[in-house]
Each structure stands twice: as structure tokens, then as C-alpha cells.
C-alpha positions in Angstrom: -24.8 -26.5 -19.0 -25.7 -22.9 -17.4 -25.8 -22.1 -14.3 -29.3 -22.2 -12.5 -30.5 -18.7 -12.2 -30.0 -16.9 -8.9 -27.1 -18.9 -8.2 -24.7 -16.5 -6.2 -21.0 -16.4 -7.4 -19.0 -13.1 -5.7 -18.0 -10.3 -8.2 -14.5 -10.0 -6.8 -13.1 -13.4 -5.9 -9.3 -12.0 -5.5 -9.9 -9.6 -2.5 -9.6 -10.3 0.8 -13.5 -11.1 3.0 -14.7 -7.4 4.7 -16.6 -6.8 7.3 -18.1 -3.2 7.3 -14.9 -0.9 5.7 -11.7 -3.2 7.1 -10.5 -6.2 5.3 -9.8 -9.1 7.5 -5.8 -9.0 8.0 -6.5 -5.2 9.2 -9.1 -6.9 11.8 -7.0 -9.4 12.6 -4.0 -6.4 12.7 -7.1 -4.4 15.7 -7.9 -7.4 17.5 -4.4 -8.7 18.1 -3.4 -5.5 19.4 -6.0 -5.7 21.5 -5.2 -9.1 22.7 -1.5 -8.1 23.9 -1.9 -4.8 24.9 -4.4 -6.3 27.3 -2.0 -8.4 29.0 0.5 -5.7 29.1 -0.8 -2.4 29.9 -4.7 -2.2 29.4 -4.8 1.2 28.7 -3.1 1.2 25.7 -5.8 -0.6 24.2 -7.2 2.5 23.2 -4.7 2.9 20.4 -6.1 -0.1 18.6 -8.1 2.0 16.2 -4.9 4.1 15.7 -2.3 1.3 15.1 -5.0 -0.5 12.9 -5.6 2.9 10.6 -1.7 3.6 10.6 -1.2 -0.3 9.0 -3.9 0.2 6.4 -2.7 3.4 5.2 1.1 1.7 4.6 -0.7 -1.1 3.4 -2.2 1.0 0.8 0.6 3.1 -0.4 3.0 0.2 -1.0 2.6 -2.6 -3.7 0.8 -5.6 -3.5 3.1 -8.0 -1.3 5.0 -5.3 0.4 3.7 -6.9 4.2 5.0 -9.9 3.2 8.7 -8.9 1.7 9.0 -7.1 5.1 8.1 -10.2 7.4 10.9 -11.9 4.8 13.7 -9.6 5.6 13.3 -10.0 9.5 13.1 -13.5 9.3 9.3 -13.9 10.4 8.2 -15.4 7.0 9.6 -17.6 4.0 8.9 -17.7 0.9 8.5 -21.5 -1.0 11.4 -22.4 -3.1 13.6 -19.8 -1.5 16.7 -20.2 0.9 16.6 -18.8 4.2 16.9 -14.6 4.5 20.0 -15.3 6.9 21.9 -17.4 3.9 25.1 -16.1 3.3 26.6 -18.4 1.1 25.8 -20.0 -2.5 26.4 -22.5 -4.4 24.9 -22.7 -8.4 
């Protein structure tokens, strides 16, 4: 069977949703610092733009699940199947 015509289906279906030129974890990246800096010193939400622009441009120069390694090695993050980042010890 075909599809009906006009029926939508998006042309890149493994990138992240956009809105205007920002991908949503850099939104999410401007917002949030807008949401603490507001309870701790309201001025510096003026460097939202900055801090958002400074994490897309290291998101774009390293490889694809860089973000995520990083979050790993502090401890923030795991990975499925994996043992802890703080494991010391194995045993095979």
C-alpha cells in the first residue's frame, strides 16, 4: 500500500526539534540558566545568550555524545549496562 498523498513524514527524523536556529537541549541549556540565575543574582541573567552560544559552539566541535561522556565522568549520568564511574574494582 502507498502512502496517501500529502501525507507529512519529516526529512530528518534523527535530529533534535528546533525552534527558529537553537535545537531544544540548547533551549533548554538558555532557559535553565535563566531559571537559576534568577534566584541567585538576577542580573546575571543577561549572560544567558552568552552561556547558551558558548555550549553550542563546544557542542559542535566535539563528536556526537561528547555531553553525555562528560556528565558520565562526574557522575551526573549512566550509561545502561555499565558499572558505576566511581567502580574501582572488577571482577570478570
Amino acid at each position: 500500500m502507498s502512502v496517501p498523498y500529502g501525507a507529512r513524514f519529516p526529512q530528518y527524523i534523527h535530529l533534535l526539534p528546533q525552534f527558529c536556529f537553537w535545537e531544544i537541549d540548547e533551549i533548554l541549556v538558555f532557559f535553565g540558566f535563566i531559571f537559576i540565575s534568577w534566584f541567585m543574582f538576577k542580573p546575571s541573567c543577561l549572560l544567558a545568550p552568552i552561556v547558551a552560544y558558548l555550549y553550542t559552539r563546544a557542542k559542535r566541535r566535539n563528536p556526537t555524545g561528547y555531553m553525555q561522556q562528560i556528565l558520565y565522568c562526574y557522575g551526573l549520568t549512566g550509561f545502561d549496562g555499565y558499572p558505576s564511574h566511581f567502580e574501582q574494582c572488577f571482577h570478570e
